[in-house]
PyMOL Python script that loads the backbone (N, CA, C, O; Angstrom):
from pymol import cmd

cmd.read_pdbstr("""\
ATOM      1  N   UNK A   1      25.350  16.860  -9.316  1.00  0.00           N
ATOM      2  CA  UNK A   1      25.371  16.700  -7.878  1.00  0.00           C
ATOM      3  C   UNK A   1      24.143  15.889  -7.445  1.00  0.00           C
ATOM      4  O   UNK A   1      23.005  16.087  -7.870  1.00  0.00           O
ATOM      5  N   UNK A   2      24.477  15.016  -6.611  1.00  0.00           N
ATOM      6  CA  UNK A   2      23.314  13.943  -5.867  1.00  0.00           C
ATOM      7  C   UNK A   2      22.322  14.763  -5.198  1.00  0.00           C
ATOM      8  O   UNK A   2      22.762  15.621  -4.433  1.00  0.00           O
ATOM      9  N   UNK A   3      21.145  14.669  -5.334  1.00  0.00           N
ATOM     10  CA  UNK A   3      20.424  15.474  -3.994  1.00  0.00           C
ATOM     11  C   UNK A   3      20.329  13.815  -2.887  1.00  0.00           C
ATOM     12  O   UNK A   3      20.016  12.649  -3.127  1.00  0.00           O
ATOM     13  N   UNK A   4      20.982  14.882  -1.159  1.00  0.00           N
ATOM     14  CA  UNK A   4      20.964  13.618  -0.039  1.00  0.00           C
ATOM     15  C   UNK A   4      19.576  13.781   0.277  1.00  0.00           C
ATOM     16  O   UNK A   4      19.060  14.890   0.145  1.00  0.00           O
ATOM     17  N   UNK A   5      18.602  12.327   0.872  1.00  0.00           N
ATOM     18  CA  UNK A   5      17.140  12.907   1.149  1.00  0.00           C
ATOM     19  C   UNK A   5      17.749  12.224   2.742  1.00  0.00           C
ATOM     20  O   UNK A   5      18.734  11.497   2.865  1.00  0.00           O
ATOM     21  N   UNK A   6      16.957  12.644   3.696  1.00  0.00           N
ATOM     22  CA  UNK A   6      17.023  12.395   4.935  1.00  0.00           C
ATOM     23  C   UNK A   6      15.794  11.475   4.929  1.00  0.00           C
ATOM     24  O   UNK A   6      14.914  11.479   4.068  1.00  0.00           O
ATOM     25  N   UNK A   7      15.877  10.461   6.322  1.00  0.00           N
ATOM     26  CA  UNK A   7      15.344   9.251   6.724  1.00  0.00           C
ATOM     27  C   UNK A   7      13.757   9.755   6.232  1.00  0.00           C
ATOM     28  O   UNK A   7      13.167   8.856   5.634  1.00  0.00           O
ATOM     29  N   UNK A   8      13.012  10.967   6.374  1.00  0.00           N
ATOM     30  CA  UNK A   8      11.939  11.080   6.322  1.00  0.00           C
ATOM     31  C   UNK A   8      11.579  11.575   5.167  1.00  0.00           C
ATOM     32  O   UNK A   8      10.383  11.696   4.903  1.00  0.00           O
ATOM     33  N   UNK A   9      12.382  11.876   4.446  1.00  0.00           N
ATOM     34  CA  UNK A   9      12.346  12.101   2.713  1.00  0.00           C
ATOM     35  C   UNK A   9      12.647  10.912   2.020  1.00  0.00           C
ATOM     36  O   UNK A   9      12.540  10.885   0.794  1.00  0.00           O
ATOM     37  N   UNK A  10      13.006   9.941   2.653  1.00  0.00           N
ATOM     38  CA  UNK A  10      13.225   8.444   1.695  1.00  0.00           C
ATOM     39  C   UNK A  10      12.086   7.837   1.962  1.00  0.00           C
ATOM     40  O   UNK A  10      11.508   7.181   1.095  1.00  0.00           O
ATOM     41  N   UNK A  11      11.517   8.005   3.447  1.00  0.00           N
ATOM     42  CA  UNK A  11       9.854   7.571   3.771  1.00  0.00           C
ATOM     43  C   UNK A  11       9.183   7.487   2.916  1.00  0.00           C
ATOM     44  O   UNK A  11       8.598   6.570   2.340  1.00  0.00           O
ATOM     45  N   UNK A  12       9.290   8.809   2.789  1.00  0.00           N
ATOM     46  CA  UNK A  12       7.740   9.502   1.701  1.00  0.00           C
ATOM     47  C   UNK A  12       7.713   9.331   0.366  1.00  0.00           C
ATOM     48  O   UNK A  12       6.733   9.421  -0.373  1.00  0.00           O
ATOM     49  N   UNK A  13       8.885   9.070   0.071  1.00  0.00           N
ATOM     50  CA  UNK A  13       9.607   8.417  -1.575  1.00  0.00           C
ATOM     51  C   UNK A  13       8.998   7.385  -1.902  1.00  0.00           C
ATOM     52  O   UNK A  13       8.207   7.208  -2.828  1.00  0.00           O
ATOM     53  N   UNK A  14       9.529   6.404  -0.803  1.00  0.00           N
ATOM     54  CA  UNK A  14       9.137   5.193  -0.769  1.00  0.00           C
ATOM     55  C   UNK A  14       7.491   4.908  -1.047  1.00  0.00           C
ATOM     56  O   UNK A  14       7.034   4.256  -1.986  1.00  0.00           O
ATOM     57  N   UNK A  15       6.747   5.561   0.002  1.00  0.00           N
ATOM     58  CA  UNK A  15       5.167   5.870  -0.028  1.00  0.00           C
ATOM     59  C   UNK A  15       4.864   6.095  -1.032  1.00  0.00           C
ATOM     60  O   UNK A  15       4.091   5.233  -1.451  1.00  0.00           O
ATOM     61  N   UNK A  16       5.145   7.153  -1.991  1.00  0.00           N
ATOM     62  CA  UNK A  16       5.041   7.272  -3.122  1.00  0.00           C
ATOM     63  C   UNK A  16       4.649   6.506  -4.281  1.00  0.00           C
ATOM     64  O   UNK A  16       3.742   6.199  -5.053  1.00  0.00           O
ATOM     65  N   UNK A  17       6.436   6.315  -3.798  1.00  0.00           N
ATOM     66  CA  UNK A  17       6.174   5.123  -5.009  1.00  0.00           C
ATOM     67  C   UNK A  17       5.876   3.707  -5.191  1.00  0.00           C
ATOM     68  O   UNK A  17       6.207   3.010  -6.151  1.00  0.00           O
ATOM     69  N   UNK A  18       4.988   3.248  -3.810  1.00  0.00           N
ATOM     70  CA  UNK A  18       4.157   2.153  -3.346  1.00  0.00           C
ATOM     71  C   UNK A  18       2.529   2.491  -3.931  1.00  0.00           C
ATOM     72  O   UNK A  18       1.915   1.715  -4.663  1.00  0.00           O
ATOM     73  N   UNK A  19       2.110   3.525  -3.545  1.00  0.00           N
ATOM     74  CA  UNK A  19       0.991   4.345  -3.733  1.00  0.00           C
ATOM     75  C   UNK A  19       1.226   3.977  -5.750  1.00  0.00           C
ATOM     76  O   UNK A  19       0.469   3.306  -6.452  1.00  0.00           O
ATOM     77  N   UNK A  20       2.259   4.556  -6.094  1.00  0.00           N
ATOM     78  CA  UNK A  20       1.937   4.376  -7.517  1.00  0.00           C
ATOM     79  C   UNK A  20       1.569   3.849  -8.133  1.00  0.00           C
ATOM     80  O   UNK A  20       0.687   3.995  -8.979  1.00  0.00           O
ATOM     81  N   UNK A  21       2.765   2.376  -7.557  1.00  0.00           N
ATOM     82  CA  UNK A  21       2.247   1.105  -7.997  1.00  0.00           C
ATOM     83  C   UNK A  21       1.057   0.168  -7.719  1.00  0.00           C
ATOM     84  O   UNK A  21       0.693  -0.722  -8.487  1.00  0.00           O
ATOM     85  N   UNK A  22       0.587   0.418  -6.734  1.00  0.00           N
ATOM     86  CA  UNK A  22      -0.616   0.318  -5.848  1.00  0.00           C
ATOM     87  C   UNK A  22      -2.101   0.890  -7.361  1.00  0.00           C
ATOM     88  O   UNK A  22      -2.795  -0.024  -7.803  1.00  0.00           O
ATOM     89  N   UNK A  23      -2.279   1.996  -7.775  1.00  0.00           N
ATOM     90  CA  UNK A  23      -3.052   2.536  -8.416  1.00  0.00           C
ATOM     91  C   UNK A  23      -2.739   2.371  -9.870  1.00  0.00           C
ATOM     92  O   UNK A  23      -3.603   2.883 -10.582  1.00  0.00           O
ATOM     93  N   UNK A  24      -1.546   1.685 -10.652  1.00  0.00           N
ATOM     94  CA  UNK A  24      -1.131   1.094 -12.162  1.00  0.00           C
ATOM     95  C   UNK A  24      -1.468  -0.202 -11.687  1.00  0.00           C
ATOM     96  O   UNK A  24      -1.205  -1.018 -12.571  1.00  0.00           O
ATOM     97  N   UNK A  25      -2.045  -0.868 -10.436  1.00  0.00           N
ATOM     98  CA  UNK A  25      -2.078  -2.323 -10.380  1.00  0.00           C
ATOM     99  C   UNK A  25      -3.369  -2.508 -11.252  1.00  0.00           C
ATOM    100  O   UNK A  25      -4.293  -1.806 -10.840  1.00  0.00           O
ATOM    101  N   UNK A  26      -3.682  -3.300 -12.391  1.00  0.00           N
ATOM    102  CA  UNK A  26      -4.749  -3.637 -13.053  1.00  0.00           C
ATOM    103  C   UNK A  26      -6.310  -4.795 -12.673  1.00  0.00           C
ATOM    104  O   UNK A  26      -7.403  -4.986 -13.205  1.00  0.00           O
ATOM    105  N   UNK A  27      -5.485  -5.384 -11.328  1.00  0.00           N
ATOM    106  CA  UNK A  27      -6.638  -6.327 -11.042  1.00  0.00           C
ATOM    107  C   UNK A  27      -7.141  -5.830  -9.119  1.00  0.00           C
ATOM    108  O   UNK A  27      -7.311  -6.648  -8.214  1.00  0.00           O
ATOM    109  N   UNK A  28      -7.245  -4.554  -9.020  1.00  0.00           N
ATOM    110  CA  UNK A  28      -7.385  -4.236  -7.470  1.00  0.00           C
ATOM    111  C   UNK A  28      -8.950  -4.419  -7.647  1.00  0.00           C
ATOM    112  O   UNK A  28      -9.551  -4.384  -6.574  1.00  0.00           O
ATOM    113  N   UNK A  29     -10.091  -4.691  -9.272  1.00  0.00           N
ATOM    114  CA  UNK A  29     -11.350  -4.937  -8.612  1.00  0.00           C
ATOM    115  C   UNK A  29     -11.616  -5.741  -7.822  1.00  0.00           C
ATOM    116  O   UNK A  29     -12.595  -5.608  -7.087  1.00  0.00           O
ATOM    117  N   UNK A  30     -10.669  -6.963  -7.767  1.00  0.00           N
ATOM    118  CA  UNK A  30     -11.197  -7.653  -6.576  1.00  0.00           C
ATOM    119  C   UNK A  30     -11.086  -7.732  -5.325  1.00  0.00           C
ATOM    120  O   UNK A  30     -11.356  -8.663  -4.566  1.00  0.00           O
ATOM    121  N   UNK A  31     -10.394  -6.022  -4.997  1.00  0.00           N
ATOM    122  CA  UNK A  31     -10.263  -5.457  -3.408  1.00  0.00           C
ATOM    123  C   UNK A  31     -11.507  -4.809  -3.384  1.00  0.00           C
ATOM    124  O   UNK A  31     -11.848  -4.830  -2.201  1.00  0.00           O
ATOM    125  N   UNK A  32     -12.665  -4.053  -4.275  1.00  0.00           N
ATOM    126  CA  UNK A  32     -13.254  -3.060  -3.708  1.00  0.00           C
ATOM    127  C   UNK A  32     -14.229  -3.602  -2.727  1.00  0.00           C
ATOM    128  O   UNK A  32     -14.856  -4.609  -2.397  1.00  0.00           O
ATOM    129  N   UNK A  33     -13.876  -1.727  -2.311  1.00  0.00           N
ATOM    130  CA  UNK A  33     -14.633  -1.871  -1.022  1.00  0.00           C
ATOM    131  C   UNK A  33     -13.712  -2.369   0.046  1.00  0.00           C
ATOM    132  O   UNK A  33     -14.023  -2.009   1.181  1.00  0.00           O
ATOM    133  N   UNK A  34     -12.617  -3.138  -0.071  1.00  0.00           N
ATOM    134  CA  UNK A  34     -11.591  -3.878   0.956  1.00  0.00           C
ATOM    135  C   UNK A  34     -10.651  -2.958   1.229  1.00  0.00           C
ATOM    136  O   UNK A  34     -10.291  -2.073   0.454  1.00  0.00           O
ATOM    137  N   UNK A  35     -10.202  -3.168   2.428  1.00  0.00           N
ATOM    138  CA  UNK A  35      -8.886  -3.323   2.762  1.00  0.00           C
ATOM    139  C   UNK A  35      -7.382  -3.737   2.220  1.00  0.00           C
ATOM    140  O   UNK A  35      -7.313  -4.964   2.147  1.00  0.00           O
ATOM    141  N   UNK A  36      -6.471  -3.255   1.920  1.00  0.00           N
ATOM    142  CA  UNK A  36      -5.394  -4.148   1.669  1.00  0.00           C
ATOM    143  C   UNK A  36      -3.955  -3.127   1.800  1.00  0.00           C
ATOM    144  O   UNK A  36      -3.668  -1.931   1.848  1.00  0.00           O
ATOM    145  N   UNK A  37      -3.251  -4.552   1.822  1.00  0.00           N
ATOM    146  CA  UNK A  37      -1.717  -3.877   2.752  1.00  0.00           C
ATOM    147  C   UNK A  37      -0.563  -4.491   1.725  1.00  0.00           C
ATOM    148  O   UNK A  37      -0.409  -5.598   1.209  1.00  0.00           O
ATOM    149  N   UNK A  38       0.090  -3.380   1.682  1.00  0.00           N
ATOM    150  CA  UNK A  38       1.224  -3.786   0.074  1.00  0.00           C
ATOM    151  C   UNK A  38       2.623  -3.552   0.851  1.00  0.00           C
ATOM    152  O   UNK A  38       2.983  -2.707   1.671  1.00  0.00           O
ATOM    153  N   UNK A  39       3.187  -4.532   0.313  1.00  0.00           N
ATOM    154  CA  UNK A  39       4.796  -5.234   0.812  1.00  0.00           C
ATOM    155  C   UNK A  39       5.374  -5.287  -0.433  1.00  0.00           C
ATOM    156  O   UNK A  39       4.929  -5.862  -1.426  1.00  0.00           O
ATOM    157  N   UNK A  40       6.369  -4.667  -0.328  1.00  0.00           N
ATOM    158  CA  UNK A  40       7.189  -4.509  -1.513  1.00  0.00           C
ATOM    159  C   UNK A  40       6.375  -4.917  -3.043  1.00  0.00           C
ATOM    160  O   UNK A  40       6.475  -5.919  -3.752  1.00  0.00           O
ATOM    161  N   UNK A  41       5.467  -3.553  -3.194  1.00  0.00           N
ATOM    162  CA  UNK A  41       5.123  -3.772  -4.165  1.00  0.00           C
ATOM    163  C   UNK A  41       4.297  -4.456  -4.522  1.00  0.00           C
ATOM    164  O   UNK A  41       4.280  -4.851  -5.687  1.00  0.00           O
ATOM    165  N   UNK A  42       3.121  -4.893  -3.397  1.00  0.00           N
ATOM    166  CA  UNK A  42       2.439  -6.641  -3.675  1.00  0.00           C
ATOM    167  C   UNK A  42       1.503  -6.650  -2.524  1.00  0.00           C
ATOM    168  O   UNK A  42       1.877  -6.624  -1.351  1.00  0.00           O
ATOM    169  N   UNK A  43       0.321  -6.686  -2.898  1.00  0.00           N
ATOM    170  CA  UNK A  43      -0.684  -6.994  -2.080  1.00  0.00           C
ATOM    171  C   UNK A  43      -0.234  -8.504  -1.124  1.00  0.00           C
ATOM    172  O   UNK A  43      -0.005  -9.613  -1.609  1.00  0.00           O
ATOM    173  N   UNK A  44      -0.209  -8.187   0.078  1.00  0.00           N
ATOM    174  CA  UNK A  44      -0.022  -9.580   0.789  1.00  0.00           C
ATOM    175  C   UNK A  44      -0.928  -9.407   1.764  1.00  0.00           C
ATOM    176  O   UNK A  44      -0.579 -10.013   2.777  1.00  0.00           O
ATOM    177  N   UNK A  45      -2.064  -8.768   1.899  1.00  0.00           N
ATOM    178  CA  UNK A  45      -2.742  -9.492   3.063  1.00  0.00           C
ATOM    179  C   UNK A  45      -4.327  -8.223   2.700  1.00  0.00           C
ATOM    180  O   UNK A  45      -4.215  -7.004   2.575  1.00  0.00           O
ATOM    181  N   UNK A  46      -5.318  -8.829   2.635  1.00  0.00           N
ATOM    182  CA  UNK A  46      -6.851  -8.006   2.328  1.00  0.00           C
ATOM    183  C   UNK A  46      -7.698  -8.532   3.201  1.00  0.00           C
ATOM    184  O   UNK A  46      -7.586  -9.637   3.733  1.00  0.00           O
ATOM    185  N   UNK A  47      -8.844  -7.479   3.410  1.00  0.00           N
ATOM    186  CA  UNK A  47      -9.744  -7.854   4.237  1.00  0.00           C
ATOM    187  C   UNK A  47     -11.023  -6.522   4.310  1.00  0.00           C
ATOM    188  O   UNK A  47     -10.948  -5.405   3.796  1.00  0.00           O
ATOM    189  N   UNK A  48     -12.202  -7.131   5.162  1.00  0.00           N
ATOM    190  CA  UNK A  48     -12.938  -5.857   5.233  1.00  0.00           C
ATOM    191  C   UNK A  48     -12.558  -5.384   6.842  1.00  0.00           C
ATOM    192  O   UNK A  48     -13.097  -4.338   7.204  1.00  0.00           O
ATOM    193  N   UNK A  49     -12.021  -5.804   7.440  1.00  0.00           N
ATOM    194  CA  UNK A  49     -10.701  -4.841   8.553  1.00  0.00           C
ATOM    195  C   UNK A  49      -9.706  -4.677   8.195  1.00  0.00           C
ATOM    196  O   UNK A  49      -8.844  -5.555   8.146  1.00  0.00           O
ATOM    197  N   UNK A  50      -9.599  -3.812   7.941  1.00  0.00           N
ATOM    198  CA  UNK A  50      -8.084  -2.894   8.509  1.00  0.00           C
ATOM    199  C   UNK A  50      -7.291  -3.749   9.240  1.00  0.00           C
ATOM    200  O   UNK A  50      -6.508  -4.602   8.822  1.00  0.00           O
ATOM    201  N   UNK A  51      -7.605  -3.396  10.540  1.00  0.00           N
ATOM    202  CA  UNK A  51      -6.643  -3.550  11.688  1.00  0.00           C
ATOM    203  C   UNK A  51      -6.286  -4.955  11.044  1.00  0.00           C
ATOM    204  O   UNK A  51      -5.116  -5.058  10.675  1.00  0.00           O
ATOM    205  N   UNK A  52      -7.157  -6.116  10.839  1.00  0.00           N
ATOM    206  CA  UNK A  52      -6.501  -7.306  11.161  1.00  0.00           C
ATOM    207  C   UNK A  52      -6.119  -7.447   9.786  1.00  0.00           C
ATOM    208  O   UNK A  52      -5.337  -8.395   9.862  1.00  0.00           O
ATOM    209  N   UNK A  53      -6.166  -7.125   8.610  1.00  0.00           N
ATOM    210  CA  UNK A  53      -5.423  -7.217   7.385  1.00  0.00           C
ATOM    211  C   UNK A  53      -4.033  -6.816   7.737  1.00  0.00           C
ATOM    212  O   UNK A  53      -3.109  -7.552   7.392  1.00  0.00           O
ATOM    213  N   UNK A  54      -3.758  -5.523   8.508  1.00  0.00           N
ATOM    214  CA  UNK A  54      -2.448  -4.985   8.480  1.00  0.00           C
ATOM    215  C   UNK A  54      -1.882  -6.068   9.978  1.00  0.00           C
ATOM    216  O   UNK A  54      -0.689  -6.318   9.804  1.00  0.00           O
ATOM    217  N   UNK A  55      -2.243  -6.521  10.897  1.00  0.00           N
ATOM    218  CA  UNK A  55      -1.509  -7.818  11.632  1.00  0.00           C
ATOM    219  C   UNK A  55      -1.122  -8.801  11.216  1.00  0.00           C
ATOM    220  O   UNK A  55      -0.192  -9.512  11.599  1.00  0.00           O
ATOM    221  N   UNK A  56      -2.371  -8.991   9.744  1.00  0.00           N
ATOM    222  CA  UNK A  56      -1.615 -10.393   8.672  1.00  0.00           C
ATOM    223  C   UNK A  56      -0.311 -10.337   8.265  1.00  0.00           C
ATOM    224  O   UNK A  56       0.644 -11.099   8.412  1.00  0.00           O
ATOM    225  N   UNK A  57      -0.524  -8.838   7.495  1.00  0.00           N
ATOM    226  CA  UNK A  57       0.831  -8.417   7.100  1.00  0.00           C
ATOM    227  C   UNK A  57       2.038  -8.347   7.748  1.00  0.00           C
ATOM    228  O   UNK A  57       3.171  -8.388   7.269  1.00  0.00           O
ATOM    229  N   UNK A  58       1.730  -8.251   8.730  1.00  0.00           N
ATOM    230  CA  UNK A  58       2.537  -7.730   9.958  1.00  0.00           C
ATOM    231  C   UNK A  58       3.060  -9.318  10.607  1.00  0.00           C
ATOM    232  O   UNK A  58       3.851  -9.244  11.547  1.00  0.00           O
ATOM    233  N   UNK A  59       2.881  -9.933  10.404  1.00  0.00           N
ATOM    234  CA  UNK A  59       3.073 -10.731  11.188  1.00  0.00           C
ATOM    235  C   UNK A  59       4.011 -12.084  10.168  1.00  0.00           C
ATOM    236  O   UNK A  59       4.842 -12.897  10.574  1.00  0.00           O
ATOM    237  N   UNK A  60       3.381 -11.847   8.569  1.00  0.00           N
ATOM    238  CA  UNK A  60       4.169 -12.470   7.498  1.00  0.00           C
ATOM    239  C   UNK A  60       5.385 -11.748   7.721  1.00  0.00           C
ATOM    240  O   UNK A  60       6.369 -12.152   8.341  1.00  0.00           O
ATOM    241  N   UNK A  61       5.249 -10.795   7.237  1.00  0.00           N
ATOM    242  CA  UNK A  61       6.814  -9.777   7.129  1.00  0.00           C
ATOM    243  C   UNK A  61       6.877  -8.815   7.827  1.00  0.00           C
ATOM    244  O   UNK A  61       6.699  -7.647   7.485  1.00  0.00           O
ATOM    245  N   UNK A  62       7.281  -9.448   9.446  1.00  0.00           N
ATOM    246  CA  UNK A  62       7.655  -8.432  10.639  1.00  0.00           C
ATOM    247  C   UNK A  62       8.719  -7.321  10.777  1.00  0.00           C
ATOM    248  O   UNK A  62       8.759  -6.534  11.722  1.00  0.00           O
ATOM    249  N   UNK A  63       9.948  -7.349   9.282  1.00  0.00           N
ATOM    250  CA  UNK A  63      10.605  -6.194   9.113  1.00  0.00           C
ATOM    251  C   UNK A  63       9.970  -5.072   8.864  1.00  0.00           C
ATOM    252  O   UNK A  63      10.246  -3.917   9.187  1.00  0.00           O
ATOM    253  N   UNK A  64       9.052  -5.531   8.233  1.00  0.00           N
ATOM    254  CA  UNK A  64       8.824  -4.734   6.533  1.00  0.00           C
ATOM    255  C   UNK A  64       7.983  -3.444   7.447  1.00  0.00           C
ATOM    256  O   UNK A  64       7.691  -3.567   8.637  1.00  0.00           O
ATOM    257  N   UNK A  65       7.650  -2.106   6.539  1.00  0.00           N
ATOM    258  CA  UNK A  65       6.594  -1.460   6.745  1.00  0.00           C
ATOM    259  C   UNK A  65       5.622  -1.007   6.124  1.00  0.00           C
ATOM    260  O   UNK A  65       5.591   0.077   5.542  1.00  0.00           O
ATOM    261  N   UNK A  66       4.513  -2.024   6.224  1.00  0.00           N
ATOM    262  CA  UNK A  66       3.433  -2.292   5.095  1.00  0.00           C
ATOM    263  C   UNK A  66       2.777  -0.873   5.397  1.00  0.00           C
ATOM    264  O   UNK A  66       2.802  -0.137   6.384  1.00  0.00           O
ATOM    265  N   UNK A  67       2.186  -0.792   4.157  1.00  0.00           N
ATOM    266  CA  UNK A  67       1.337   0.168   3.670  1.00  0.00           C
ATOM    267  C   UNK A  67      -0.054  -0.433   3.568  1.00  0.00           C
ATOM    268  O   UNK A  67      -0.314  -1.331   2.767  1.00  0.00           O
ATOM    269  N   UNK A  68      -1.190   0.241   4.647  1.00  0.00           N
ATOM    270  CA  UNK A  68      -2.901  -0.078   4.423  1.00  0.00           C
ATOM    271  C   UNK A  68      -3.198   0.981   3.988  1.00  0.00           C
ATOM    272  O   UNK A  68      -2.830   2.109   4.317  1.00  0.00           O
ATOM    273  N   UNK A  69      -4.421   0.367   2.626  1.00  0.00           N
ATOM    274  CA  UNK A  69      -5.176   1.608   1.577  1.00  0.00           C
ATOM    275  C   UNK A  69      -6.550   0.916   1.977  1.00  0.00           C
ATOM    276  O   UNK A  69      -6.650  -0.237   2.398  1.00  0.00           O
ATOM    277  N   UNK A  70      -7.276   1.541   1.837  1.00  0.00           N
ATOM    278  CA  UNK A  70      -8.863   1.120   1.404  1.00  0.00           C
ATOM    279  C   UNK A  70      -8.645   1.132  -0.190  1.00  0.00           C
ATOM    280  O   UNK A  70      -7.946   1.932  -0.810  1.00  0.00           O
ATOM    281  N   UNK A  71      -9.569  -0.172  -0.833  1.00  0.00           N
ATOM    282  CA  UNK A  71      -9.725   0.530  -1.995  1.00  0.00           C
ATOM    283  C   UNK A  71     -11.358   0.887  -2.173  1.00  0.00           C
ATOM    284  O   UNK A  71     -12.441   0.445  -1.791  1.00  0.00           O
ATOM    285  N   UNK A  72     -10.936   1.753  -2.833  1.00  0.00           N
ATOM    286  CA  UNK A  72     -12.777   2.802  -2.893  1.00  0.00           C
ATOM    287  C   UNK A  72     -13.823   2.019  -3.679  1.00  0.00           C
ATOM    288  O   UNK A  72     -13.441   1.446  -4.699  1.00  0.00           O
ATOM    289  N   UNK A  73     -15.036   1.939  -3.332  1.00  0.00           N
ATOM    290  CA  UNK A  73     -15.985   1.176  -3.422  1.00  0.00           C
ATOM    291  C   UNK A  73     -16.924   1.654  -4.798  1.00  0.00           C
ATOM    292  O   UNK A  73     -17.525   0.891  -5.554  1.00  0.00           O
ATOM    293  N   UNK A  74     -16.838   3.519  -4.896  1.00  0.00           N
ATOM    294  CA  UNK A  74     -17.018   3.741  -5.881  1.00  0.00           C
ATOM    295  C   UNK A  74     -16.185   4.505  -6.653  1.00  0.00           C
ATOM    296  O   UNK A  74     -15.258   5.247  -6.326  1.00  0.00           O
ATOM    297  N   UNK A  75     -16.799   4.123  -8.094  1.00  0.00           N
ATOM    298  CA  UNK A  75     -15.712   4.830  -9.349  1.00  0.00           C
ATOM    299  C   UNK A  75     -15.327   6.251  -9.095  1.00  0.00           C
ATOM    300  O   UNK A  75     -16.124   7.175  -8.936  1.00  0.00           O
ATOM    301  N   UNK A  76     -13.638   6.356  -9.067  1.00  0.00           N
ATOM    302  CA  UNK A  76     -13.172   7.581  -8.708  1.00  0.00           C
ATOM    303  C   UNK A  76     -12.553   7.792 -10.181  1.00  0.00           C
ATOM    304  O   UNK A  76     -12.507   7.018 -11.138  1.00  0.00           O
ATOM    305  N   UNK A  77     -12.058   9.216 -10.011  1.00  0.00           N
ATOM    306  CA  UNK A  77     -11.171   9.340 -11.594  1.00  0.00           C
ATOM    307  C   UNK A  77      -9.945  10.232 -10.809  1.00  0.00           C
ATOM    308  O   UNK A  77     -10.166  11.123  -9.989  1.00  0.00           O
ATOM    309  N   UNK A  78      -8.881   9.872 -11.166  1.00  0.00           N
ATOM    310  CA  UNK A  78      -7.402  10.483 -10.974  1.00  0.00           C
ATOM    311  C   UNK A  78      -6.972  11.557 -11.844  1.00  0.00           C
ATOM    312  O   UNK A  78      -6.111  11.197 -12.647  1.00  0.00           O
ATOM    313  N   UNK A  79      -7.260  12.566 -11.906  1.00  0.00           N
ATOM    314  CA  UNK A  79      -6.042  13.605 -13.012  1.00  0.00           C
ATOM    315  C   UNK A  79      -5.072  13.886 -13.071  1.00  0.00           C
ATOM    316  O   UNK A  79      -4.691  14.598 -14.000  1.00  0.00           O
TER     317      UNK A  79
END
""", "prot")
cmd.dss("prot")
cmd.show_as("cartoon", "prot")
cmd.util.cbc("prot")
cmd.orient("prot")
């Protein structure tokens, strides 16, 4: 049997599994400390703002609903 997810359980799926790929990406040293906003899977727009990194994005791909991360400036470890 399928499990159905509702509009806000496919959200968070989605988030997920942006976030995942986002943190297996191998070359984000050259975000730290930055800003950056991921579109299907793909950094398309960095900065040391926020706001105006995610209007870049926003404004390339006005469907889409980009995702803004900081990436952390110092060495973190994931378990």
């Amino acid at each position: 049997m399928e499990t159905v997810l509702n509009d806000g359980e496919r959200f968070m799926k989605k988030r997920a599994d942006e976030l995942n790929c986002v943190l297996s990406m191998p070359d984000l040293g050259k975000y730290v400390g930055k800003w950056i906003v991921i579109v299907n899977n793909k950094v398309v727009a960095a900065g040391s703002n926020g706001k105006k990194a995610f209007a870049e994005a926003k404004q390339k791909y006005p469907q889409s609903k980009p995702l803004l991360m900081k990436v952390p400036s110092e060495t973190i470890m994931l378990l």
